[in-house]
Each structure stands twice: as C-alpha cells, then as structure tokens.
C-alpha positions as a Markdown table, in Angstrom:
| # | Residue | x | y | z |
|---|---|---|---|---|
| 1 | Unk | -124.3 | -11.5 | -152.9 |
| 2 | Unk | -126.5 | -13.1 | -155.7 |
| 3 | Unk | -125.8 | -13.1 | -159.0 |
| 4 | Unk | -129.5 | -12.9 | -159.4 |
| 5 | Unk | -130.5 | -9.4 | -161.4 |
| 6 | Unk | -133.8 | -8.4 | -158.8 |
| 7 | Unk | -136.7 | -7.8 | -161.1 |
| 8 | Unk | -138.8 | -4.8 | -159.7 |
| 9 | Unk | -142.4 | -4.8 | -161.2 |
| 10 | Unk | -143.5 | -1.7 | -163.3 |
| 11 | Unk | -146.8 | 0.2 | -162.9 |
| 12 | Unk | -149.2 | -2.1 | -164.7 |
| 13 | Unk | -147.1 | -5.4 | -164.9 |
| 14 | Unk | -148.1 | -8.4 | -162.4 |
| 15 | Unk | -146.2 | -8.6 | -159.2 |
| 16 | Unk | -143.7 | -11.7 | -158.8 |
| 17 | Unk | -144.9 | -14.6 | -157.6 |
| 18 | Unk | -143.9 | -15.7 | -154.1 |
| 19 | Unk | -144.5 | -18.5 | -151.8 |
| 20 | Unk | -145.0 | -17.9 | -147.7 |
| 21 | Unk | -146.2 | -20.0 | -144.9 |
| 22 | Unk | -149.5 | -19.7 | -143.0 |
| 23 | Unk | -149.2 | -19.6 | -139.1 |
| 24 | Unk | -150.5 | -23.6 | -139.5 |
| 25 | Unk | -148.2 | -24.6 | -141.5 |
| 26 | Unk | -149.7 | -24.5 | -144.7 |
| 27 | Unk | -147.6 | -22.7 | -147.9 |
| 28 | Unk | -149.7 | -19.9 | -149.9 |
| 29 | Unk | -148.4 | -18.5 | -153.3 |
| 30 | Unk | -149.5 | -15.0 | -154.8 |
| 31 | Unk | -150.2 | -16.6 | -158.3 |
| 32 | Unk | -153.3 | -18.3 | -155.6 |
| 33 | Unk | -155.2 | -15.2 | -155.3 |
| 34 | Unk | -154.6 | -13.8 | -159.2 |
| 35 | Unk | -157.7 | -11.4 | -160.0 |
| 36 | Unk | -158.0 | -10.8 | -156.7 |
| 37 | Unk | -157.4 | -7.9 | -154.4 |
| 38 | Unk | -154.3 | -8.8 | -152.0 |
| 39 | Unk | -153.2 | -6.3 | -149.3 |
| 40 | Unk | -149.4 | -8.0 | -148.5 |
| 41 | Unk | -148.4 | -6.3 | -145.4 |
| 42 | Unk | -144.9 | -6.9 | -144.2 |
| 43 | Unk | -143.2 | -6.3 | -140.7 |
| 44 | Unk | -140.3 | -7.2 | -138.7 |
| 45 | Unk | -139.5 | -6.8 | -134.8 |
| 46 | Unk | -135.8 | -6.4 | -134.4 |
C-alpha cells in the first residue's frame, strides 16, 4: 500500500492533475484543457 494520503477534491476545488495517453501515442494532462469543460469517462473490461 502507499504511504501516499489520497487527496479527494471538494465541491468547488480544481480536480488533480493527471497525465494519460492518447490511442497514438501522444500523453494529455488535465491541467491542458483548464477553463474548459472535460467529460473524463472511465471503463474497464475485466
């Protein structure tokens, strides 16, 4: 386990930034789109 404390965002604080890559290749960080709207949508096939 880490001995990282998990910081969960508050209504009305900014979201953590995090860094994912496109399906080319290419890395995209949330701080890229700040004052935009982002729809992050997440799935896994077990």
């Amino acid at each position: 386990m880490s001995t990282e404390t998990l910081k969960i965002p508050q209504i009305g604080q900014l979201a953590p930034d995090f860094t994912l890559p496109t399906l080319d290749g290419e890395k995209v960080s949330l701080q890229d789109y700040r004052g935009k709207k982002v729809i992050v949508f997440m799935w896994a096939s077990w």
